[in-house]
N, CA and C of each residue as an Amber inpcrd file, in Angstrom:
protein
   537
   0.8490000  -1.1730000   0.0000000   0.0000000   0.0000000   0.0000000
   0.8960000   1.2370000   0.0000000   0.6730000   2.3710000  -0.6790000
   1.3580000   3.6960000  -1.3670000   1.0920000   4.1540000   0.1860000
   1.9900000   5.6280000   0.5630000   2.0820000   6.0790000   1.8010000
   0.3780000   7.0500000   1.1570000   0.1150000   7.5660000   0.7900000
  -1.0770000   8.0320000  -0.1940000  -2.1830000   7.1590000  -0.0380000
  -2.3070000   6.1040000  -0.2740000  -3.1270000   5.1870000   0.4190000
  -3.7900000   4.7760000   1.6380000  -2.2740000   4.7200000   2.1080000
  -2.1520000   4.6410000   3.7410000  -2.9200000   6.1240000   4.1920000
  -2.4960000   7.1770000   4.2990000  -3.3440000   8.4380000   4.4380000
  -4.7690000   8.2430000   4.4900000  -5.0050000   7.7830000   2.7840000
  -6.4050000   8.0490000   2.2950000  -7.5990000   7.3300000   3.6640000
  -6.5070000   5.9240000   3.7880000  -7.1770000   5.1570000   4.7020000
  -8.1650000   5.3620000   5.4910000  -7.0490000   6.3660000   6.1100000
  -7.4510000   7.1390000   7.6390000  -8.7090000   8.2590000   7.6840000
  -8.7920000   8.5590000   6.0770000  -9.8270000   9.5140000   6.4890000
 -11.6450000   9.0220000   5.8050000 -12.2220000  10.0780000   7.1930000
 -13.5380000   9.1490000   6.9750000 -14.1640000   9.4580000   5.7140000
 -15.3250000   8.9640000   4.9550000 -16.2120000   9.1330000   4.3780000
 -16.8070000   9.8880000   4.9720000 -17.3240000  10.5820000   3.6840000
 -17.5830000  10.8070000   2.1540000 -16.3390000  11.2350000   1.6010000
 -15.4400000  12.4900000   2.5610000 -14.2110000  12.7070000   2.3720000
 -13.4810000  12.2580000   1.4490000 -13.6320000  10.6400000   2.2220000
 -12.3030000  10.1310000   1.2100000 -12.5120000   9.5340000  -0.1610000
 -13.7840000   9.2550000  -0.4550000 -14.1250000   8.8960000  -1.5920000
 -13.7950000  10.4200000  -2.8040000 -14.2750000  11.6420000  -2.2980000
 -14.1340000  12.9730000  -2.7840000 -12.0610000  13.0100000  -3.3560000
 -11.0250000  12.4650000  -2.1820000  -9.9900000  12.4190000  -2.1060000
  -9.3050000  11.4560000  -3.3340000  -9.9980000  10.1360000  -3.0980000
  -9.4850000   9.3750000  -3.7400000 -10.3820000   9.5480000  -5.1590000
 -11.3460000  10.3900000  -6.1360000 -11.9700000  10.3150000  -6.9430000
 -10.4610000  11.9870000  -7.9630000 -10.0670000  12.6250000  -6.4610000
  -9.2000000  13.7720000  -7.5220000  -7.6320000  13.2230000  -7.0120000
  -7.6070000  11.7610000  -6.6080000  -6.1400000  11.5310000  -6.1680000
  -4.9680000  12.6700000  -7.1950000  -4.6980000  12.6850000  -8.4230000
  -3.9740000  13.1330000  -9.1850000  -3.7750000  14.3740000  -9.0550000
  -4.6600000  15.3150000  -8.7910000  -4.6600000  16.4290000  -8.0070000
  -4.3190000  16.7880000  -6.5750000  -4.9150000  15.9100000  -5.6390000
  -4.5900000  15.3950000  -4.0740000  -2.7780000  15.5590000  -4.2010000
  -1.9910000  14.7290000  -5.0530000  -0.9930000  14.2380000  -5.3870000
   0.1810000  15.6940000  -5.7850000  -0.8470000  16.8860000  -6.8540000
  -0.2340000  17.6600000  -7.4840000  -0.2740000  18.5260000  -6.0100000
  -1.2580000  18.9220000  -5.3940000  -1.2700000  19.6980000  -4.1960000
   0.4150000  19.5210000  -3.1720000   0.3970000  18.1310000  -2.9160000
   1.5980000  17.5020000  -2.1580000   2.5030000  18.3380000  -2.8040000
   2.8870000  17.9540000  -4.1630000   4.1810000  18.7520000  -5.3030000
   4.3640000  19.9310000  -4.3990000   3.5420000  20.8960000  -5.2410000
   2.8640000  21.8240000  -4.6310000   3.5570000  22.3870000  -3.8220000
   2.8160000  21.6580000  -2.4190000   3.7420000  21.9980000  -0.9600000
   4.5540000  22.1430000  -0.5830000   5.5000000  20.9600000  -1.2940000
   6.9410000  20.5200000  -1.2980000   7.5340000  21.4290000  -1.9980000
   7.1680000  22.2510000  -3.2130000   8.1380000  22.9090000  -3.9210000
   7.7980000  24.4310000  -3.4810000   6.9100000  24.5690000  -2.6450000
   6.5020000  26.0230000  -1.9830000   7.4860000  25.8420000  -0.9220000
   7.8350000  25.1640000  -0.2060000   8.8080000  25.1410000   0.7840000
  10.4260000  25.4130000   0.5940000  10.4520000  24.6460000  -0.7570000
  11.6360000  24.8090000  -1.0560000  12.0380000  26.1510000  -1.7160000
  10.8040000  26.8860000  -2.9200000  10.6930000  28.1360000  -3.4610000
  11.5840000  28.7690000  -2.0200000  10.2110000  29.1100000  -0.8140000
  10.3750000  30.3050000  -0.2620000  11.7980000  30.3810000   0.5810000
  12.2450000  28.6140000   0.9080000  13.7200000  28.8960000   2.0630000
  14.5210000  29.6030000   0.5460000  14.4680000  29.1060000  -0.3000000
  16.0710000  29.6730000  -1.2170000  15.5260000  31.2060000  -0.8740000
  14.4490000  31.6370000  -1.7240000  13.7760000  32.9050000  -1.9050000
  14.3020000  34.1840000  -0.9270000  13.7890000  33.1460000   0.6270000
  14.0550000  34.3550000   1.3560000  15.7100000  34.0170000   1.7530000
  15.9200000  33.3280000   1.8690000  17.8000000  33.0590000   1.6220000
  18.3040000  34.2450000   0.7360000  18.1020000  33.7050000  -0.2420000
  18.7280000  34.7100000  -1.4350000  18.2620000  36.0700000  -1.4360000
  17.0140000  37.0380000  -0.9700000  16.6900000  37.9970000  -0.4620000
  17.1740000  38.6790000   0.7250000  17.7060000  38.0550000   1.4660000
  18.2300000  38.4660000   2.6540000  19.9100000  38.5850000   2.6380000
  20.2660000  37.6270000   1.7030000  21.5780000  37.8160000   1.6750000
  22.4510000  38.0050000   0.6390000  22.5840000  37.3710000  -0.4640000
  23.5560000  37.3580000  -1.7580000  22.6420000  38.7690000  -2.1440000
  21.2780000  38.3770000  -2.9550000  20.5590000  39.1530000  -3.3560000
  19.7350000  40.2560000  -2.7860000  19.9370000  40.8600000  -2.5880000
  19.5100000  41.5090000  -0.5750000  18.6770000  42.9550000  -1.7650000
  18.9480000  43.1740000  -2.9090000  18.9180000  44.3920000  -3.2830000
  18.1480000  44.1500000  -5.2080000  17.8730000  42.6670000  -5.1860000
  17.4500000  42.2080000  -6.1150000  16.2150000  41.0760000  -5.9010000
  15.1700000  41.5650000  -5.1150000  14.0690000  40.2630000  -4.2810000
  13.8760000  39.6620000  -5.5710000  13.1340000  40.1750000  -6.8480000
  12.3910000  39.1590000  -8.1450000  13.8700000  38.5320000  -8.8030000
  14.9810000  39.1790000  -8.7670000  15.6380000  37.8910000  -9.5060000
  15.9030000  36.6450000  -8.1560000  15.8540000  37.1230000  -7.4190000
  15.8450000  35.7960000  -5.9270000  14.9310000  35.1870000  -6.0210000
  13.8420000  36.0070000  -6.3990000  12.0130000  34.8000000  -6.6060000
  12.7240000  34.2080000  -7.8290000  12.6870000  34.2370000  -9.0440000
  13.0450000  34.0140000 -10.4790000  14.2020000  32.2960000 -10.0360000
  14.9510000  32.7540000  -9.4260000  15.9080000  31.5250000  -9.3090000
  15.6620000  30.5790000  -8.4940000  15.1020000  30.9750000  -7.1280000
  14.1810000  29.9700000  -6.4270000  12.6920000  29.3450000  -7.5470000
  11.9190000  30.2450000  -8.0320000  10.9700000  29.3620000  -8.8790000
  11.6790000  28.7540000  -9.4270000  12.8320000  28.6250000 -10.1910000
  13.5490000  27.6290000 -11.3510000  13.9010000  26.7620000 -10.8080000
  14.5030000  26.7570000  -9.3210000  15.0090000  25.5750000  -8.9220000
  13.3920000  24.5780000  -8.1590000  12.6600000  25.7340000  -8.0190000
  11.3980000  24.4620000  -7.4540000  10.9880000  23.7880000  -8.2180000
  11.0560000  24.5420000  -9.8650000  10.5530000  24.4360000 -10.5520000
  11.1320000  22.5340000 -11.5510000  12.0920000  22.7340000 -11.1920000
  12.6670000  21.3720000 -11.6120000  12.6370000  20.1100000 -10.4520000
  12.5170000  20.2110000  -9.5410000  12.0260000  19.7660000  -8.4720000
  10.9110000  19.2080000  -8.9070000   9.5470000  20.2390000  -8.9500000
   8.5080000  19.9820000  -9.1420000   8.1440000  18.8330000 -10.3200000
   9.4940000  19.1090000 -11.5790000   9.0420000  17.8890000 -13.0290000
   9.5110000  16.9200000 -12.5080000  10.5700000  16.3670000 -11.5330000
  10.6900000  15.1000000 -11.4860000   9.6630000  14.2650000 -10.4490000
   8.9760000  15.1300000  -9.3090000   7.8950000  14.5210000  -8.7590000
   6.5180000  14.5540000  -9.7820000   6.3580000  15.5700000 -10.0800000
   5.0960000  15.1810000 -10.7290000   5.4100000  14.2460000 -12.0320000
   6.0260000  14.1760000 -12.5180000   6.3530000  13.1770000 -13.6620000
   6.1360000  11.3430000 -13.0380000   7.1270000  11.2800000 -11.7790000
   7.5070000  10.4680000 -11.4640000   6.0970000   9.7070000 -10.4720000
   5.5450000  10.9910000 -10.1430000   4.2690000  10.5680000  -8.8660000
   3.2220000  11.1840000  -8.9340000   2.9760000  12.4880000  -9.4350000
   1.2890000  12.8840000  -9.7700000   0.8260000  12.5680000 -10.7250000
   1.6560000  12.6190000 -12.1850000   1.0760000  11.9390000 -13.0860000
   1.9690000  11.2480000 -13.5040000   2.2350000  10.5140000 -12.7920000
   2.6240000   9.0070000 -13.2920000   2.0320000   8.0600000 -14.7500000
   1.1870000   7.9620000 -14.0150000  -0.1310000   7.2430000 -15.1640000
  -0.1800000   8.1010000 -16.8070000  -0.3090000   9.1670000 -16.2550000
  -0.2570000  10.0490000 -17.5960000   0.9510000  10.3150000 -18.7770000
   0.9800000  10.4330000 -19.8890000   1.9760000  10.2900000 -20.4520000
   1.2940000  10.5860000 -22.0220000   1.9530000   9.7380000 -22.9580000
   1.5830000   9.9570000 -24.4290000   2.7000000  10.5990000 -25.1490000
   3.8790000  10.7970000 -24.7010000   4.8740000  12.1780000 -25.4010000
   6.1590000  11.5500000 -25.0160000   7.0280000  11.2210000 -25.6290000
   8.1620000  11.0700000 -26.0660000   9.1220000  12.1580000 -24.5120000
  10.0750000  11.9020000 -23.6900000  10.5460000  11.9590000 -22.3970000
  11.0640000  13.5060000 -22.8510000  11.7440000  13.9750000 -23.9090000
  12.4150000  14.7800000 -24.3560000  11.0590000  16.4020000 -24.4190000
  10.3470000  15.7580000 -25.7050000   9.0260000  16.4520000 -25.6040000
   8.3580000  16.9480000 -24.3830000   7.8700000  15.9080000 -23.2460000
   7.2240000  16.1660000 -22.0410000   7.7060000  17.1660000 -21.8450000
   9.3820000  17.1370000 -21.2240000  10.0470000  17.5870000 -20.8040000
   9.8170000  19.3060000 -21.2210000  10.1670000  19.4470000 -22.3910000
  10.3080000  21.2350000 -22.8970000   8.6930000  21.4180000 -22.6790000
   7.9800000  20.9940000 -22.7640000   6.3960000  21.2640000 -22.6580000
   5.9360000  21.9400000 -20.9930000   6.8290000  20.4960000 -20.3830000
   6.4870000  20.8850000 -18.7460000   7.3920000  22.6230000 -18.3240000
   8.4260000  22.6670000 -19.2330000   9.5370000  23.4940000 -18.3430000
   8.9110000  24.7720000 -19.3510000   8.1520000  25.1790000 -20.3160000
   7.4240000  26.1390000 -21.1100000   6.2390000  26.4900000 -20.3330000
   5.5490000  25.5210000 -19.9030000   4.0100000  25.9380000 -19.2270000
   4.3220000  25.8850000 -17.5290000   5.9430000  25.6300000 -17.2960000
   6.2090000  26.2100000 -16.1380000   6.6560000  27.5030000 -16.4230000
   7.4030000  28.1110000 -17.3280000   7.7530000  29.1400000 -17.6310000
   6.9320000  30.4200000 -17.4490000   5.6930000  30.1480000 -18.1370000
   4.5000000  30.7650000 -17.9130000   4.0160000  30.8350000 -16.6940000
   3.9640000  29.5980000 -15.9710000   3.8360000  29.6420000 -14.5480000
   4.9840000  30.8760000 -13.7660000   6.0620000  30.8390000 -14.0850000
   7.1050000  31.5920000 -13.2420000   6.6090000  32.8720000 -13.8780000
   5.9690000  33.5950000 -14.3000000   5.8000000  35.1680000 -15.3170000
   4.5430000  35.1450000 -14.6510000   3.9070000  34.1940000 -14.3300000
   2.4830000  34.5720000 -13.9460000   2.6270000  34.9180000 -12.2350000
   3.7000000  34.1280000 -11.8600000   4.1040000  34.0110000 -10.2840000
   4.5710000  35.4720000  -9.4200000   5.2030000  35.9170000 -11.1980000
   6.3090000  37.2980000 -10.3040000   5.3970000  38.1800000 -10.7620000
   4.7960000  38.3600000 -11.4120000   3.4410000  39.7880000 -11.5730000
   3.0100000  40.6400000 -10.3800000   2.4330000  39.8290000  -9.4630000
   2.0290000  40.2910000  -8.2970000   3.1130000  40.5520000  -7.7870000
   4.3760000  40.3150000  -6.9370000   5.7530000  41.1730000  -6.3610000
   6.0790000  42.2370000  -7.1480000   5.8720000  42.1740000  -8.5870000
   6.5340000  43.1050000  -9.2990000   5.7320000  44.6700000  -9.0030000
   4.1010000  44.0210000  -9.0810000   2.9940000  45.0600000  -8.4950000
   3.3350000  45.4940000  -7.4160000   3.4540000  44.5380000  -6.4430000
   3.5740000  45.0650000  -4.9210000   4.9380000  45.6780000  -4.7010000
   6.0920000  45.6060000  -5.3120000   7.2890000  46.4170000  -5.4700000
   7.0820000  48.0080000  -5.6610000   6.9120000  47.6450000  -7.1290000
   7.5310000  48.7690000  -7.8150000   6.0930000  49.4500000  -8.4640000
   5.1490000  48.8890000  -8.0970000   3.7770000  49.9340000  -8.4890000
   3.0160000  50.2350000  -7.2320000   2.9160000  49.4300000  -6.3980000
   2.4970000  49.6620000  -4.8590000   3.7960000  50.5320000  -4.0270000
   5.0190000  50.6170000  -4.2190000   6.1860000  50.9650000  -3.6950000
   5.6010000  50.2960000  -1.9510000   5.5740000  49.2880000  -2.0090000
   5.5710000  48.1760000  -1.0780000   7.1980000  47.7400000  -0.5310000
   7.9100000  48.9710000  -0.3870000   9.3060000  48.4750000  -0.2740000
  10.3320000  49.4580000   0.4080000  11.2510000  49.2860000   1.0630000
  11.9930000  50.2230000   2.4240000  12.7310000  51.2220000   0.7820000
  12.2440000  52.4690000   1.2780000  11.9640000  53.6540000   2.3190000
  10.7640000  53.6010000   2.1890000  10.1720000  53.2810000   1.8650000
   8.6220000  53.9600000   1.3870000   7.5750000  52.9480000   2.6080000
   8.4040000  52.0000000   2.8970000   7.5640000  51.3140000   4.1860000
   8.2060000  50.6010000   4.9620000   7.8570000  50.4010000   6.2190000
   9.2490000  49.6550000   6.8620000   9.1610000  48.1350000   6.5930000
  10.5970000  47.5510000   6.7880000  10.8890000  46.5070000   6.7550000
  10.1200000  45.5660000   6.7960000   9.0980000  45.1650000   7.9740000
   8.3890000  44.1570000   8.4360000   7.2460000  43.9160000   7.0800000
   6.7040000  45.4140000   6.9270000   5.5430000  45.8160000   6.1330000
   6.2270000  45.1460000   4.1220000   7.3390000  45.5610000   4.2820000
   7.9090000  45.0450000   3.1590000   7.7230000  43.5510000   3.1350000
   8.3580000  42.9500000   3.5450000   8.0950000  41.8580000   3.8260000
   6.7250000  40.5430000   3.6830000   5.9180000  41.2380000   4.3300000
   4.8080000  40.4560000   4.3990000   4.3400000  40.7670000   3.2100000
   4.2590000  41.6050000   2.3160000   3.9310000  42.2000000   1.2110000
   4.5480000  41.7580000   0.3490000   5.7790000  41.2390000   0.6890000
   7.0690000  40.1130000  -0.4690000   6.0870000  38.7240000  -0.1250000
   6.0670000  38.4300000   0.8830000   4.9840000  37.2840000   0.7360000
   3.8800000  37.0190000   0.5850000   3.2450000  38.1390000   1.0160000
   1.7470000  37.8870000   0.5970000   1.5580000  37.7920000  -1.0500000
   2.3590000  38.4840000  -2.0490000   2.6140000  38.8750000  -3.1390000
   2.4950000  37.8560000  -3.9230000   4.4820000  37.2730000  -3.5400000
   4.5780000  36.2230000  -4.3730000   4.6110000  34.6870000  -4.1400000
   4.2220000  34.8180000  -2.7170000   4.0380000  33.2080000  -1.7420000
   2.6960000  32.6360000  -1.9630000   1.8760000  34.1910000  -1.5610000
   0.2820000  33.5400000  -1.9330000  -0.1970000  33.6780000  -3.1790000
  -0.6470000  34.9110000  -3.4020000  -1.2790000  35.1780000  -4.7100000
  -0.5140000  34.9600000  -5.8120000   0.7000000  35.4910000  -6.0970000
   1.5350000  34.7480000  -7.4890000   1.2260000  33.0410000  -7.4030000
   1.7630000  32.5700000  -6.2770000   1.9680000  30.9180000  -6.3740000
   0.6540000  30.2410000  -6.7750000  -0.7480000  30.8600000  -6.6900000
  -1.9790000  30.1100000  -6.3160000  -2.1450000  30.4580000  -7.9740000
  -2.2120000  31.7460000  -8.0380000  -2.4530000  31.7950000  -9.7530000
  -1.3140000  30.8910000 -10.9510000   0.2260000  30.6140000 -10.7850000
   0.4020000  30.4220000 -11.4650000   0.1500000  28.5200000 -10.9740000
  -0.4350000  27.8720000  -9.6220000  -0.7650000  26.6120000  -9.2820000
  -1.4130000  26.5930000 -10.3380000  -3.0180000  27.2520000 -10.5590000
  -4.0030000  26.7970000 -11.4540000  -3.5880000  26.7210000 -12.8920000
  -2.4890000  27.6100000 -13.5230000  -2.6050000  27.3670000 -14.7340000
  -1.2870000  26.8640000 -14.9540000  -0.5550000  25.8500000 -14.0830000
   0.0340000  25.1260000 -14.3860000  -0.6030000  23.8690000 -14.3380000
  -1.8120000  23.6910000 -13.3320000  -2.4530000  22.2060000 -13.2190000
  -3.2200000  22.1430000 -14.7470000  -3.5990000  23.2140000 -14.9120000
  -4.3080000  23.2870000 -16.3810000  -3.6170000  22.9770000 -17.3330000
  -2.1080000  23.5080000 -17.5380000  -1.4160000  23.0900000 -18.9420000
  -0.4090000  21.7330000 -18.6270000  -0.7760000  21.3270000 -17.4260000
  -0.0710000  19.8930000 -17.2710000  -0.9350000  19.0500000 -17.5640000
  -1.8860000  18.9600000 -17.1840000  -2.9280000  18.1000000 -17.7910000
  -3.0440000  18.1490000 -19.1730000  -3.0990000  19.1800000 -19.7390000
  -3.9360000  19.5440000 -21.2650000  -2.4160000  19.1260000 -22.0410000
  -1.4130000  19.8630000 -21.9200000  -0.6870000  19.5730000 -22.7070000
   0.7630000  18.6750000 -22.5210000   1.1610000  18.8020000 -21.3250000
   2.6160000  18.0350000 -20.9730000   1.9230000  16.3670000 -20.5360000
   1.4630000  16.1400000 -19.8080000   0.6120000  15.0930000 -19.5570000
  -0.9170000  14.9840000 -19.9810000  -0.8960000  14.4990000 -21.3650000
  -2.4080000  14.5880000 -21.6590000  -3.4140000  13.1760000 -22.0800000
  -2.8340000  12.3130000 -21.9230000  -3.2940000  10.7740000 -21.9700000
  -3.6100000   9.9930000 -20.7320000  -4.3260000   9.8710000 -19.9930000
  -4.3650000   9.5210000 -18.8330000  -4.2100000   7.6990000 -19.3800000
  -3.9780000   7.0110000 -18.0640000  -3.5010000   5.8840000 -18.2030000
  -2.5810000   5.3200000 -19.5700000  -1.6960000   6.4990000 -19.9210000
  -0.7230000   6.4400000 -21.0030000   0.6840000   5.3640000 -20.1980000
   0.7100000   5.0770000 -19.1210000   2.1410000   4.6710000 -17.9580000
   1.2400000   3.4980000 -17.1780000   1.4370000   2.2940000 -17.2010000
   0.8120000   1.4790000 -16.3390000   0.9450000   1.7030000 -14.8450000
   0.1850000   2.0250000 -14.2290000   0.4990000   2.4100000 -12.6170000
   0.8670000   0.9580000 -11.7970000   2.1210000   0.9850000 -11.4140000
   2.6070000   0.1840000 -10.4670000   2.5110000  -0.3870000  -9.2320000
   1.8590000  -1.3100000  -8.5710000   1.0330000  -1.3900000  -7.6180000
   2.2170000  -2.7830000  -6.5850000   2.3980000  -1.3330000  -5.8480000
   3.4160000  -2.2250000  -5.1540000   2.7580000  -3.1050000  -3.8760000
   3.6100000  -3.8480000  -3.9360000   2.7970000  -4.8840000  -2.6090000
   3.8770000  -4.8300000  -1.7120000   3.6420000  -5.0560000  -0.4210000
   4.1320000  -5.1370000   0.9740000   4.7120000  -6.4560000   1.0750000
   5.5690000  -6.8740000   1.1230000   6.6520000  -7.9430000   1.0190000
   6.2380000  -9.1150000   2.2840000   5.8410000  -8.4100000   3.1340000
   5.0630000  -9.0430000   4.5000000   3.7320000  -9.8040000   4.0780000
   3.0180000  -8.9830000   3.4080000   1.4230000  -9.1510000   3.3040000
   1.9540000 -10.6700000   2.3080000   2.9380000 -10.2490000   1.8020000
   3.3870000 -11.4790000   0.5120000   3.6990000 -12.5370000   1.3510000
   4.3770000 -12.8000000   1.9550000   5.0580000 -13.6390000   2.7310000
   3.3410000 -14.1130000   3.3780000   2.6630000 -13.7630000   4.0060000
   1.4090000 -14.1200000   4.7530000   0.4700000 -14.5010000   3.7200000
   0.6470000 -14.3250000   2.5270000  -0.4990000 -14.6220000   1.9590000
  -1.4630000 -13.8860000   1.7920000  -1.4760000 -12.3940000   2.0380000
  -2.3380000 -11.1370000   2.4360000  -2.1750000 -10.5250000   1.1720000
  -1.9920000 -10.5540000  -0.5390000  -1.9580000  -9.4960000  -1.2510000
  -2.9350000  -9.8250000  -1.9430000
């Protein structure tokens, strides 16, 4: 049983039927999480220190690096199953309609920068700040989430059950006679 499984287990109905009916999504959310975590430590890393005087090229290089992050899990584990396209193809498709994703991401910081002047002198530090995140943590990330789930589906992964899904068994349950 998938650790995803195991989860699903646990939670009650109707829930989990709702869970396990958008698993592939359930799955992209996880990505998601994982590469929002990793975005914001480089982000505010690189904002605070190397780049202290350049926040959007610090967003710009943190999205790129989540951003490759993000193709080998979702390739490997949200849409697994999905496929139809030659490894090379996927590939420039996923890292193009992430591209778009990263332009759609920095819009809002760029607003809250340099058209809001959301930024020290013009406001203090703290106020800067939350405004660097509210910017491009929430609202950039959520807008460019949706229309990356949209052009991963539609175009980088667009064959569902194109990848036979692998159904691993518990080596124990094997041994007992339980699979």
């Amino acid at each position: 049983m998938s650790i995803v499984e195991s989860v699903l287990a646990q939670v009650p109905e109707p829930l989990r039927s709702v869970l396990i009916k958008h698993r592939e999504l359930l799955k992209f959310v996880i990505v998601g999480g994982t590469t929002f975590v990793i975005d914001n430590g480089i982000w505010f890393f690189l904002k605070l220190t190397i780049l202290e005087s350049k926040p959007i090229t610090a967003k710009a290089i943190a999205i790129i690096i989540a951003m490759i992050v993000s193709y080998i899990l979702n390739r490997e584990w949200s849409f697994r199953t999905r496929g139809g396209r030659e490894r090379h193809h996927e590939a420039a498709l996923f890292f193009l309609i992430s591209g778009g994703g990263l332009a759609i991401n920095l819009v809002p910081p760029l607003v809250s920068r340099y058209v809001l002047d959301l930024e020290v002198p013009h406001v203090e530090r703290w106020v800067q700040e939350v405004a660097d995140f509210m910017s491009g943590s929430v609202i950039g990330m959520l807008l460019a989430m949706f229309f990356r789930f949209w052009g991963f589906r539609r175009w980088v992964f667009p064959e569902a059950n194109a990848r036979p899904r692998i159904v691993r068994v518990d080596p124990v349950d094997e041994e007992l006679g339980h699979s």
